[in-house]
N, CA, C and O of each residue as an XYZ file, in Angstrom:
748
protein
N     -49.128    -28.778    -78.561
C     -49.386    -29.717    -77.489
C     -48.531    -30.968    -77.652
O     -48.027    -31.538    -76.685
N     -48.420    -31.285    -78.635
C     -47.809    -32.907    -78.737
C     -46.120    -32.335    -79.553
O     -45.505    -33.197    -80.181
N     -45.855    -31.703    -79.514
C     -44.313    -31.118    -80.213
C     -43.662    -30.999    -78.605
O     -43.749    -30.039    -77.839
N     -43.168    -31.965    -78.447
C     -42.042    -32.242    -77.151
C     -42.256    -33.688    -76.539
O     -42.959    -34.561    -77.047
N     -41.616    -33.783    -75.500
C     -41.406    -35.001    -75.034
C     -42.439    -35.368    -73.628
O     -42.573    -36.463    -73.083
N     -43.080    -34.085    -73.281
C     -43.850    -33.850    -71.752
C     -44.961    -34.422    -71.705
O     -45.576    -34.797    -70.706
N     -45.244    -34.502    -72.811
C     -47.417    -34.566    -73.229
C     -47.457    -35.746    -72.421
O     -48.684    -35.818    -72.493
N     -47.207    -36.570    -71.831
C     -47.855    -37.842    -70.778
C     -47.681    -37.255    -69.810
O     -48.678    -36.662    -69.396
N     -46.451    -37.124    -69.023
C     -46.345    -36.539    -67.864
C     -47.859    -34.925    -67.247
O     -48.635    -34.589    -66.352
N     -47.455    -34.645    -68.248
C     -48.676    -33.021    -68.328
C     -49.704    -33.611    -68.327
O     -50.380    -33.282    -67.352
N     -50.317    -34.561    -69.139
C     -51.569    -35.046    -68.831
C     -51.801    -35.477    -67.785
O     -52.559    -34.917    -66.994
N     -51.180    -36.603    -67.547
C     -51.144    -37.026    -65.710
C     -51.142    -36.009    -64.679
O     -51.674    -36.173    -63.582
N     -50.598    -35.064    -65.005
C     -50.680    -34.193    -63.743
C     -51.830    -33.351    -63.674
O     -52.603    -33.153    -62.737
N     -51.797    -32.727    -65.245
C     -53.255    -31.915    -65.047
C     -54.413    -32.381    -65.417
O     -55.259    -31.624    -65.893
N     -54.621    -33.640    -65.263
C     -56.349    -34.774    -65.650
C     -57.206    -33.626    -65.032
O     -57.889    -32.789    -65.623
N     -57.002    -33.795    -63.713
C     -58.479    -33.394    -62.882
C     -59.072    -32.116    -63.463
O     -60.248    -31.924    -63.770
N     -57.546    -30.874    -63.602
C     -58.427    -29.537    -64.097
C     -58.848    -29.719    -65.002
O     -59.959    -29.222    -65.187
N     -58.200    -30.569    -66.155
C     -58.586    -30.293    -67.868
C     -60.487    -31.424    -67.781
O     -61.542    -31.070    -68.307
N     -60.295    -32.446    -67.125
C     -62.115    -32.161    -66.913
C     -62.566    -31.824    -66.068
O     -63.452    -32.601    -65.712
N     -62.394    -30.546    -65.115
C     -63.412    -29.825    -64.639
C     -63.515    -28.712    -65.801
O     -64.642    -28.256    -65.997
N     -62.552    -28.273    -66.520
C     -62.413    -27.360    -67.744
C     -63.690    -27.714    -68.355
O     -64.588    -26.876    -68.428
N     -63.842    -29.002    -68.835
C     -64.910    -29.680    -69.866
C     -66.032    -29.303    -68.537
O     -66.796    -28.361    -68.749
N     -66.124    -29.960    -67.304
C     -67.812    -29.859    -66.750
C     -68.012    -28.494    -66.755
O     -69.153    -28.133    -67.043
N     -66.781    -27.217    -66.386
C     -67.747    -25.554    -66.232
C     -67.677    -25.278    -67.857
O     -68.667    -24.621    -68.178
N     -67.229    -25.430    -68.453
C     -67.592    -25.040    -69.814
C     -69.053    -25.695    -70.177
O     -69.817    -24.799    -70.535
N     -69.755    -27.177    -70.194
C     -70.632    -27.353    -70.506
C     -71.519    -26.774    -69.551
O     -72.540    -26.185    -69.906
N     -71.119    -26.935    -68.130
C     -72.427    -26.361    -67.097
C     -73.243    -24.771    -68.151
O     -74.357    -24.425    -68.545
N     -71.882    -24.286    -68.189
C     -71.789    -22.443    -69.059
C     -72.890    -22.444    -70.060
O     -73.448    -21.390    -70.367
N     -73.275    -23.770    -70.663
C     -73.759    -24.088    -72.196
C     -74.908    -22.774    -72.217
O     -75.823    -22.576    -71.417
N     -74.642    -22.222    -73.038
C     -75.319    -20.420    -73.443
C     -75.046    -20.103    -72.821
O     -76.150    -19.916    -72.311
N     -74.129    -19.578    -71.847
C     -73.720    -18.161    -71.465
C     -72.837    -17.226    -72.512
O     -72.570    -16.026    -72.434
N     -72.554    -18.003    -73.314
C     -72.328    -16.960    -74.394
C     -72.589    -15.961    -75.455
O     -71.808    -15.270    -76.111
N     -74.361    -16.090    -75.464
C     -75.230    -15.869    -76.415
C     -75.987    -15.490    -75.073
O     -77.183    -15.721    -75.249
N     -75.792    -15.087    -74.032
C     -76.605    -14.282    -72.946
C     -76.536    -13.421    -73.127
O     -75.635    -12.995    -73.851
N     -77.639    -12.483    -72.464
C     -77.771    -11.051    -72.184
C     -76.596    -10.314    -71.901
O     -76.453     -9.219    -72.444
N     -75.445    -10.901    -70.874
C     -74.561    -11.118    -70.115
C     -73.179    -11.432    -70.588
O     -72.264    -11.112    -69.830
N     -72.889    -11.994    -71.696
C     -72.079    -12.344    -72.660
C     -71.175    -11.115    -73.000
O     -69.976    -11.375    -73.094
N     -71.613     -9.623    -73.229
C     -70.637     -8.896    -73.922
C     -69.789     -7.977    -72.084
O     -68.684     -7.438    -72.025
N     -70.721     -8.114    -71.008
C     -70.098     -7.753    -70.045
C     -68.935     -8.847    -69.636
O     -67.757     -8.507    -69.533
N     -69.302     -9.943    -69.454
C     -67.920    -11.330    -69.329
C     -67.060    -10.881    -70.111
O     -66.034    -10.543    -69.520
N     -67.033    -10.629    -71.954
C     -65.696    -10.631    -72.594
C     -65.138     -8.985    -71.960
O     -63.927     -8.928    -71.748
N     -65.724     -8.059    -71.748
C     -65.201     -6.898    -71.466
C     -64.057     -7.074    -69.965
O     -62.924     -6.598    -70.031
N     -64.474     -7.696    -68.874
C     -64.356     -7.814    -68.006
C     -63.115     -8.969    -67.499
O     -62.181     -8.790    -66.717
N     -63.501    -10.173    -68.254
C     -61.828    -11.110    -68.802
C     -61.075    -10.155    -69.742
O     -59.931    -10.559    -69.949
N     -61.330     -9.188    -70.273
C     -59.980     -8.717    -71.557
C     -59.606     -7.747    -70.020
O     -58.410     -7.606    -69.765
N     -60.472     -7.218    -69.212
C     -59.607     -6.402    -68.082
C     -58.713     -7.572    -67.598
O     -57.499     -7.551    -67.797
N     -59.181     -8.342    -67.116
C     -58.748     -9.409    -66.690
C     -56.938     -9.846    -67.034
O     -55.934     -9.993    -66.337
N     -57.214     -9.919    -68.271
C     -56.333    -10.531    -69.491
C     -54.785     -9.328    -69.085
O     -53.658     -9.627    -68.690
N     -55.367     -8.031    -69.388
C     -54.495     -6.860    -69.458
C     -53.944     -6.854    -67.664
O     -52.924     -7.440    -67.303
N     -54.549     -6.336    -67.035
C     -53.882     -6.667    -65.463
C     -52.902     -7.981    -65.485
O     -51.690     -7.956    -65.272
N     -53.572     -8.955    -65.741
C     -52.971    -10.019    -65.786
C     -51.265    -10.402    -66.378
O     -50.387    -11.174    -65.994
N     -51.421     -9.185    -67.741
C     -50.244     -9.405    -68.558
C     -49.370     -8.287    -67.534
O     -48.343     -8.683    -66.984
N     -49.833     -6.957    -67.340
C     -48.866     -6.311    -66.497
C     -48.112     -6.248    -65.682
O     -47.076     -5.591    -65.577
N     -48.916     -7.402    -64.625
C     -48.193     -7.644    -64.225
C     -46.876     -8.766    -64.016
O     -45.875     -8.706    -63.302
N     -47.299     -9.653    -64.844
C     -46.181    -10.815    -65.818
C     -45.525    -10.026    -66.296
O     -44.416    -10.499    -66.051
N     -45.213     -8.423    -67.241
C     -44.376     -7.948    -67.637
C     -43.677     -6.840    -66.501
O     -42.659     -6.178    -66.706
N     -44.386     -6.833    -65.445
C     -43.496     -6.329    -63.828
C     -42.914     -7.210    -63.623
O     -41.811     -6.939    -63.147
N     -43.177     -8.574    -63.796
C     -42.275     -9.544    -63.025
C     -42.970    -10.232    -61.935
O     -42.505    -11.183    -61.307
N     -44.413     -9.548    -61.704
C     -44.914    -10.316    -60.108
C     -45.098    -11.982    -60.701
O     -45.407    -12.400    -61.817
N     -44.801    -12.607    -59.573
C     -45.223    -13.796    -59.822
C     -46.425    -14.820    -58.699
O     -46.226    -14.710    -57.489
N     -47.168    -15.410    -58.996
C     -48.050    -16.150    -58.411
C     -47.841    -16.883    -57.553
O     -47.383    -17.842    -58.174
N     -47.839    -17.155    -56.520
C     -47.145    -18.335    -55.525
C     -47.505    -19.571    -55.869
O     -48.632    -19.829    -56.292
N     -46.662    -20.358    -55.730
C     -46.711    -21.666    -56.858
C     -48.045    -22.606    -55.007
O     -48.032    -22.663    -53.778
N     -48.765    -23.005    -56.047
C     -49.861    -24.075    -55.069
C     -49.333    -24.864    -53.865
O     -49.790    -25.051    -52.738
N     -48.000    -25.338    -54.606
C     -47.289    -26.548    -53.691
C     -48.384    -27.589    -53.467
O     -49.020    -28.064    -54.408
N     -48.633    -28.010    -51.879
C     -49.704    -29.019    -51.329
C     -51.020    -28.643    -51.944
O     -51.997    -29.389    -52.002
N     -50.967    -27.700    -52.293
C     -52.812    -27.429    -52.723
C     -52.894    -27.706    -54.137
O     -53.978    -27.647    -54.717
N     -51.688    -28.042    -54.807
C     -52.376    -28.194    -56.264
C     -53.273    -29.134    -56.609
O     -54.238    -28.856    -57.321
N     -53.016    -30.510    -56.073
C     -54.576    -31.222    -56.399
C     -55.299    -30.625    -56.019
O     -55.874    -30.384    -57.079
N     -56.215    -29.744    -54.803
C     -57.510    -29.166    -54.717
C     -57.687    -28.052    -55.461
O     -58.828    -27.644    -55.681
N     -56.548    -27.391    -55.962
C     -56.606    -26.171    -56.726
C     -56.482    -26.680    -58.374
O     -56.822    -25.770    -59.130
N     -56.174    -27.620    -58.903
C     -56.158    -27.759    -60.291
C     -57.633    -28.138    -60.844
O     -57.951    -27.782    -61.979
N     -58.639    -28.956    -59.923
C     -59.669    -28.905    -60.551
C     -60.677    -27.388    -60.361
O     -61.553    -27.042    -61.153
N     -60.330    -26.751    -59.282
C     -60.871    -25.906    -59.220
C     -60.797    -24.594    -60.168
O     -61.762    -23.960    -60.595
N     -59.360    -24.325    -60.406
C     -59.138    -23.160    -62.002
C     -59.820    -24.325    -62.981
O     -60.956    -24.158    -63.426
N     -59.196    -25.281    -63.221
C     -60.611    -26.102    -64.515
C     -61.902    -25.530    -64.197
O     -62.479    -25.030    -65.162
N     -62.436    -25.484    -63.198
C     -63.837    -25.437    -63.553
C     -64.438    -23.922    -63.769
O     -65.443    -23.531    -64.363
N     -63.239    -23.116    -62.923
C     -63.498    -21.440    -62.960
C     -63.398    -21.606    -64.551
O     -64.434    -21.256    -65.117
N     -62.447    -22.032    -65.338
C     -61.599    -21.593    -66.466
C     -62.519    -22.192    -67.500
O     -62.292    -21.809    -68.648
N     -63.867    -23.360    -67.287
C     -64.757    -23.765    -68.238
C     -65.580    -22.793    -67.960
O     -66.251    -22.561    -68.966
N     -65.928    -21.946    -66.883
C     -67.285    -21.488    -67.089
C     -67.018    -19.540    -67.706
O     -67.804    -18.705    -68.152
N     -65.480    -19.517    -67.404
C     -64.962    -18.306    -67.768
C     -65.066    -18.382    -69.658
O     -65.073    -17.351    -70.329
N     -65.132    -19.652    -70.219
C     -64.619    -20.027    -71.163
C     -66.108    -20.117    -72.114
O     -66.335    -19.758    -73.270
N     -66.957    -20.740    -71.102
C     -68.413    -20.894    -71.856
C     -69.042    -19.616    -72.062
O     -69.899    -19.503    -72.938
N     -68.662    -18.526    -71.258
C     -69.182    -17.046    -71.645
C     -68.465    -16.598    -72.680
O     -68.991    -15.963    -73.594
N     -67.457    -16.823    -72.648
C     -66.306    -15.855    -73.635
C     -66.027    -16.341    -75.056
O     -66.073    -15.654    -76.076
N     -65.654    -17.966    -74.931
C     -64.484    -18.154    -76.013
C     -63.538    -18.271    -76.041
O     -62.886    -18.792    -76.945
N     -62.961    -17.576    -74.517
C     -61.124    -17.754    -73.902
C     -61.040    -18.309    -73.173
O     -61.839    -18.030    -72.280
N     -60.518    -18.969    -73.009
C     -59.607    -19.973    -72.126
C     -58.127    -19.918    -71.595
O     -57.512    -20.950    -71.329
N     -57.426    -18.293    -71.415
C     -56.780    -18.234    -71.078
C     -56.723    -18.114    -69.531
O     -55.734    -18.608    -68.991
N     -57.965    -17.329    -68.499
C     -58.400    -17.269    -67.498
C     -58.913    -17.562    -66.295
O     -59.837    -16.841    -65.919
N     -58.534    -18.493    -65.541
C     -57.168    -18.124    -64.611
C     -56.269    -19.760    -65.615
O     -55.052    -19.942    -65.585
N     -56.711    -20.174    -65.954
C     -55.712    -21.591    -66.130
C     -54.111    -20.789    -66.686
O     -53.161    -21.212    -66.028
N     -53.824    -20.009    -67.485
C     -52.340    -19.681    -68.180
C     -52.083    -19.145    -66.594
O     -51.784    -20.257    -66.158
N     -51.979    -18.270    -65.416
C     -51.677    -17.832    -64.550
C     -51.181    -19.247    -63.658
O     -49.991    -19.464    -63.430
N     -51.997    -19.922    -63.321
C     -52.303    -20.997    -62.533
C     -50.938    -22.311    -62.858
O     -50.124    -22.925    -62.169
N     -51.367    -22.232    -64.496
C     -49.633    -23.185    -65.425
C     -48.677    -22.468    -65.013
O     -48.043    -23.105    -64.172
N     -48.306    -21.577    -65.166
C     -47.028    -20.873    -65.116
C     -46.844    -21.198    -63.596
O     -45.957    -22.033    -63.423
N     -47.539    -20.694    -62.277
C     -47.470    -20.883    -61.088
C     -46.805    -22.205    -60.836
O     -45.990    -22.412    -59.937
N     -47.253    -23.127    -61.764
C     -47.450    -24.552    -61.059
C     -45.944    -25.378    -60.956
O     -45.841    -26.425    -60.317
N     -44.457    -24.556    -61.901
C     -43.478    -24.557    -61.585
C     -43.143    -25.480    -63.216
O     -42.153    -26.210    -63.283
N     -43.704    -25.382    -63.932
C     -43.307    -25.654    -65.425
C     -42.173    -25.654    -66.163
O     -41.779    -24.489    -66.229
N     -41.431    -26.409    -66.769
C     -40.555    -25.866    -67.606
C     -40.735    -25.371    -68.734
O     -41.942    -25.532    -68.918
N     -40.236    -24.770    -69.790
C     -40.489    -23.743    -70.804
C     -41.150    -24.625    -71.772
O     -42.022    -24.234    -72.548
N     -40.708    -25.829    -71.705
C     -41.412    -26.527    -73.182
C     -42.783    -27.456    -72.348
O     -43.847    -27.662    -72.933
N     -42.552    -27.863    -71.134
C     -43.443    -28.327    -70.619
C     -44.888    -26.907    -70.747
O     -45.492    -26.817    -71.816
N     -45.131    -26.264    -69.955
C     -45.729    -25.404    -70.058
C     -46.244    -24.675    -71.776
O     -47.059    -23.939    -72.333
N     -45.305    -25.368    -71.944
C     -46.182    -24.620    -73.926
C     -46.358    -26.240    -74.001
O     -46.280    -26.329    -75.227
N     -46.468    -27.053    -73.735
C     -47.502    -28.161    -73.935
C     -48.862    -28.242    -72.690
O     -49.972    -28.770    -72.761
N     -48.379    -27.689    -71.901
C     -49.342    -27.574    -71.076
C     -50.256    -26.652    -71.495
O     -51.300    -27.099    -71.020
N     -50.495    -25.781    -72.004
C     -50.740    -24.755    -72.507
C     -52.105    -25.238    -74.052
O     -53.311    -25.040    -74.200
N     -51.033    -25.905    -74.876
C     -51.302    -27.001    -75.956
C     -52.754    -27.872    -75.408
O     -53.925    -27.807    -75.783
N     -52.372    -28.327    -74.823
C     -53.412    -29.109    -74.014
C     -54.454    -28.934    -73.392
O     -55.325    -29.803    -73.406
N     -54.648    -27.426    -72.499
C     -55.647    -26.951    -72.102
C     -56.220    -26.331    -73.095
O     -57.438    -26.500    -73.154
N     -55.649    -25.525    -74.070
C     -56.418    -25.432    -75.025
C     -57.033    -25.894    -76.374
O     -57.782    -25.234    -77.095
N     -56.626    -27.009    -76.555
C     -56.820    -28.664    -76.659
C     -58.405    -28.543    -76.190
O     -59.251    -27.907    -76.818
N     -58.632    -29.248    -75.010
C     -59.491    -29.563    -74.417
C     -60.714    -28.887    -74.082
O     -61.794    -29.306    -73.667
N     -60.109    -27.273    -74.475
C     -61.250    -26.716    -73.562
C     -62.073    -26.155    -74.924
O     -63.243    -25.789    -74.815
N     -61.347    -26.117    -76.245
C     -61.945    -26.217    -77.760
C     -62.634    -27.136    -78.319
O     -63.190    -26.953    -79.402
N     -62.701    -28.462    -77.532
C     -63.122    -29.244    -77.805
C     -64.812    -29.098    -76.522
O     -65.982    -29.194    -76.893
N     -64.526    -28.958    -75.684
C     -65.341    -28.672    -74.795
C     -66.625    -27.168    -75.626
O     -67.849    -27.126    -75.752
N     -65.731    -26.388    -75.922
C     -66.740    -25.574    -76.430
C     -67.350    -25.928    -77.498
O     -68.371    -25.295    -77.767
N     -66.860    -27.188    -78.555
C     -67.476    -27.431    -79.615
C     -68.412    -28.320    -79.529
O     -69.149    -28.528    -80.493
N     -68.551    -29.042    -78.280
C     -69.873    -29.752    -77.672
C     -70.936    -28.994    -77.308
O     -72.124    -29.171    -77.576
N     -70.349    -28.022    -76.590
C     -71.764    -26.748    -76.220
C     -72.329    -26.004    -77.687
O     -73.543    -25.859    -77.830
N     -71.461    -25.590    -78.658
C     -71.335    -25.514    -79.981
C     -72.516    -26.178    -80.970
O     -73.491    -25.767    -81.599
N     -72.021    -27.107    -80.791
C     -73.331    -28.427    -81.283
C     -74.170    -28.749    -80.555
O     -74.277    -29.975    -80.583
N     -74.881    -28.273    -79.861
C     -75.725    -28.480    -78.783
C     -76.499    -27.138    -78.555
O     -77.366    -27.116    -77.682
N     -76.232    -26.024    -79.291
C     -76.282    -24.438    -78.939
C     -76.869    -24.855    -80.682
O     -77.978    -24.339    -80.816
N     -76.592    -25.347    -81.525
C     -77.063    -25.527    -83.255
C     -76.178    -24.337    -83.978
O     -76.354    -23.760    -85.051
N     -75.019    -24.180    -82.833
C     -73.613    -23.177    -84.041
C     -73.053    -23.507    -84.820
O     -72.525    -22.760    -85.643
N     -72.995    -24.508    -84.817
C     -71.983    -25.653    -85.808
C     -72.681    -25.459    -86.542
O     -73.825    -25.793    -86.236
N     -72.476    -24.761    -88.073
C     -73.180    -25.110    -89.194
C     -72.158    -24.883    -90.709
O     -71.198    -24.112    -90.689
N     -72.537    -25.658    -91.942
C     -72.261    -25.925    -92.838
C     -71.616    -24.654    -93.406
O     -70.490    -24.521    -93.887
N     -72.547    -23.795    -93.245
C     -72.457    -22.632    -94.179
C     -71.070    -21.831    -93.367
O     -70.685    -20.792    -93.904
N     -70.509    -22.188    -92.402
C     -69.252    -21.468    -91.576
C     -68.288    -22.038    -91.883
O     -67.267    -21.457    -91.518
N     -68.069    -23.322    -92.626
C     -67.153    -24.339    -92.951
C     -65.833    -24.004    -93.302
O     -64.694    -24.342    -92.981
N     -66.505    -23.049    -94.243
C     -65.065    -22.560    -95.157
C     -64.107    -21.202    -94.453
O     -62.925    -20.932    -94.667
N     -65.036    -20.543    -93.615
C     -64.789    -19.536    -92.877
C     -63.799    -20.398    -91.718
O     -62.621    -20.083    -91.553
N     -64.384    -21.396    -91.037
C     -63.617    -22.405    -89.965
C     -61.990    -22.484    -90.576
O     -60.966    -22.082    -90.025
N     -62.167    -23.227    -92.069
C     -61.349    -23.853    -92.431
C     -59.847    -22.793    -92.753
O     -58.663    -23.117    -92.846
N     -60.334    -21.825    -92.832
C     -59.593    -20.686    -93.226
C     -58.774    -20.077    -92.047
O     -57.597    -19.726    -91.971
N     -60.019    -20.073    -90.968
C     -58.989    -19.442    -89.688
C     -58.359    -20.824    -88.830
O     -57.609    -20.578    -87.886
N     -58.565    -21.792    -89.052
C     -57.833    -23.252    -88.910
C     -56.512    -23.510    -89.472
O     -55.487    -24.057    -89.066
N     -56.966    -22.804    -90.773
C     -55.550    -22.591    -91.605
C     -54.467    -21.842    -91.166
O     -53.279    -22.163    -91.116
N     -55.052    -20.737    -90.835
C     -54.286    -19.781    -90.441
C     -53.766    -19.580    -89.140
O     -52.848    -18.767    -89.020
N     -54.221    -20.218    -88.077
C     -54.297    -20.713    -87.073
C     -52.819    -21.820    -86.440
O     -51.999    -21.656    -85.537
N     -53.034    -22.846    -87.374
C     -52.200    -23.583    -87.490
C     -50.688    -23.291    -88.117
O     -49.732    -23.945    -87.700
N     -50.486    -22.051    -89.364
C     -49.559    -21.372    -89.504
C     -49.049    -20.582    -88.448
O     -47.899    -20.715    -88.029
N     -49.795    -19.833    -88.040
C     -49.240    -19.293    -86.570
C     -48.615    -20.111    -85.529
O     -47.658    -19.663    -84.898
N     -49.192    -21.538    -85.255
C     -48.478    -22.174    -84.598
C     -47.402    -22.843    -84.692
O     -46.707    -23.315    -83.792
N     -47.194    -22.896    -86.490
C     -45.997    -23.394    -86.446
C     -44.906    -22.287    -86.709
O     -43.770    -22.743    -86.837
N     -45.061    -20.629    -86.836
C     -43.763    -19.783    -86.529
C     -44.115    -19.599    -85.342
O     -43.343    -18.664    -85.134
N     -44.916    -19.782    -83.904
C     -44.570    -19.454    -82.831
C     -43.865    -20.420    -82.658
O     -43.027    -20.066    -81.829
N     -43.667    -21.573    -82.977
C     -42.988    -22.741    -81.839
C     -41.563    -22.362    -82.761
O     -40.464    -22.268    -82.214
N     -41.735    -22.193    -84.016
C     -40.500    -22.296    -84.739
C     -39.440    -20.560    -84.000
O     -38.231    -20.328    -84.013
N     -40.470    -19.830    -83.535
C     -39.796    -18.693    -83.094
C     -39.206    -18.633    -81.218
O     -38.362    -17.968    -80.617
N     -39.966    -19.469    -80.918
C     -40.045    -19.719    -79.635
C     -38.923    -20.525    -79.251
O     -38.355    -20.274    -78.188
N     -38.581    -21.350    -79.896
C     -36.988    -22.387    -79.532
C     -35.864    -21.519    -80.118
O     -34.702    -21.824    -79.853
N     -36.145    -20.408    -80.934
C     -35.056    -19.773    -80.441
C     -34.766    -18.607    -79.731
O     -33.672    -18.060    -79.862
N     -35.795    -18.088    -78.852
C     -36.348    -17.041    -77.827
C     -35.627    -17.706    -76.615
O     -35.835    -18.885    -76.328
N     -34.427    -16.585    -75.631
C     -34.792    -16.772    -74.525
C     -35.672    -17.470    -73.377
O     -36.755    -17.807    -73.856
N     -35.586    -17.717    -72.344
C     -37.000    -18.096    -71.508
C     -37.558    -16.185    -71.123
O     -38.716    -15.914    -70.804
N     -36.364    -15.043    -71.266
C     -36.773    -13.575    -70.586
C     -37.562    -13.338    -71.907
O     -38.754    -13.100    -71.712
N     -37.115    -13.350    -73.368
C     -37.944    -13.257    -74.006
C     -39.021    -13.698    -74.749
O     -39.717    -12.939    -75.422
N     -39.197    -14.937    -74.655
C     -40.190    -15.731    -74.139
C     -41.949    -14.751    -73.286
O     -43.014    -14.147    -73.408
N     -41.150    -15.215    -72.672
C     -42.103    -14.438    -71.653
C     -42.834    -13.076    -71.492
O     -43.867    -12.688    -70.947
N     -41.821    -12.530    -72.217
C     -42.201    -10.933    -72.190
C     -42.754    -11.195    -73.850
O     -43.785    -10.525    -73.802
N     -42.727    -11.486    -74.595
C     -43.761    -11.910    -76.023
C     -44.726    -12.658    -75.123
O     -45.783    -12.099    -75.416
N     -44.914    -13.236    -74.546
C     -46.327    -13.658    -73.673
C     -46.799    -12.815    -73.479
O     -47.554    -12.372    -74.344
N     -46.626    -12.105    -72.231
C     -47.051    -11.469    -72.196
C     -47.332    -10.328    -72.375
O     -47.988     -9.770    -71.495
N     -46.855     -9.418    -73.829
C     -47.163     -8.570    -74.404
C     -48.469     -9.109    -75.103
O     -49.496     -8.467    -74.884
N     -48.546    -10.199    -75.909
C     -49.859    -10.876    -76.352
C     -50.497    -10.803    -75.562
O     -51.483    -10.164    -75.930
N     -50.586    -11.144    -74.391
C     -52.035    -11.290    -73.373
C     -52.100     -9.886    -73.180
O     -53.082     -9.739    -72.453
N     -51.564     -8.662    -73.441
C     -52.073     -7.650    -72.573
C     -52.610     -7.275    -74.194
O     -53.780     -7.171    -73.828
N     -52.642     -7.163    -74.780
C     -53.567     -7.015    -76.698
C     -54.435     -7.631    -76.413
O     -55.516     -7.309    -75.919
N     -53.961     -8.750    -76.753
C     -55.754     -9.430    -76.161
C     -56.603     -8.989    -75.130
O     -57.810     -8.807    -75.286
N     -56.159     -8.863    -74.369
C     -57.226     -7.922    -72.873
C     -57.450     -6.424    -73.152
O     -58.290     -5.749    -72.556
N     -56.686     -5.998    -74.040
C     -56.975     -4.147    -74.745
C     -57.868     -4.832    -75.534
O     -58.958     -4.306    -75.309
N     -57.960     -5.430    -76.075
C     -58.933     -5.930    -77.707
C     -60.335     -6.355    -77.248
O     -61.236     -5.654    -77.708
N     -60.676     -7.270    -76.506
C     -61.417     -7.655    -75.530
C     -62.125     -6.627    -74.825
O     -63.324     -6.482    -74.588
N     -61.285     -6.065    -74.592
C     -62.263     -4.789    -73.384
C     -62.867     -3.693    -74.048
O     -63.954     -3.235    -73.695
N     -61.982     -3.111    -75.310
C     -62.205     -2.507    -75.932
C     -63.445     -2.711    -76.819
O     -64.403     -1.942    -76.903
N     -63.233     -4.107    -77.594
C     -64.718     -4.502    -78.289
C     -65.717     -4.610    -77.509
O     -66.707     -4.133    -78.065
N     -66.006     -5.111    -76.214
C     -67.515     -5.087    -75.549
C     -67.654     -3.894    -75.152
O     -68.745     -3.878    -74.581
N     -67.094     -2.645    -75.102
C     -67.442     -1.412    -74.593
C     -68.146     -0.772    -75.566
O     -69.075     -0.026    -75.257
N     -67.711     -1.034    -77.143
C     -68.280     -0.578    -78.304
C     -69.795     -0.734    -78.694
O     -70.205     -0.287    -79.765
């Protein structure tokens, strides 16, 4: 999120979605621990996989133009309550960024940022749900760790990627994740 020069500009533009992100994620508070919970992740990993296929066809989204202020808070708030069931936050907001006419480093801060925000958003419902606990600490700290290594060979792999290959490593990841996803709630 903050590795480039965009992070003000990106914030300014996307304020409104990134807190409606925060209000449908808290509205969500337990839908993740619902009855209902393992049909949502099955159903976003379909989601996820369509989604990547067709990013690796090439279709592309028609960019908002005049509607993006009424449409940016509105994927925020789809994308908190998609987010308070699941855990992901890729849904619709990564479709919606890319649409919105991004440049390559802008958009991986944009990106940075929504998921930024919407981790932080779940860790309020989190603490408020009594998940947050001591005894996960080290488990946290570990996939934090590891987490954060990943992010620094994607960015370190990513500046020297194409924008074609770029993209197609996008979205080969999102369509795993939506096989992985769909696959685990069916189990």
């Amino acid at each position: 999120m903050s590795a480039g020069p965009a992070l003000t500009a990106v914030a300014r533009r996307l304020w409104p979605m990134m807190l409606m992100v925060c209000l449908g994620t808290w509205a969500g508070l337990g839908s993740m621990t619902g009855a209902t919970a393992r049909f949502g992740t099955g159903m976003l990993g379909a989601a996820l996989a369509v989604y990547a296929i067709g990013g690796l066809a090439a279709l592309r989204v028609p960019a908002p133009g005049v509607w993006e202020r009424i449409l940016s808070p509105v994927v925020g708030g789809i994308t908190g309550l998609i987010s308070a069931a699941t855990g992901v936050f890729v849904i619709p907001a990564v479709p919606y960024l890319q649409a919105i006419g991004l440049e390559k480093q802008e958009l991986v801060q944009a990106l940075g940022l929504s998921f930024t925000v919407s981790t932080i958003a779940l860790a309020v419902n989190l603490v408020i749900e009594g998940g947050l606990q001591l005894s996960l600490a080290s488990d946290a700290l570990a996939g934090l760790t590891l987490a954060c290594v990943g992010m620094w060979l994607g960015q370190a792999i990513r500046l020297r990627l194409s924008p074609a290959a770029f993209r197609q490593s996008f979205y080969a990841g999102l369509l795993l994740l939506g096989l992985y996803l769909a696959a685990r709630s069916a189990v």
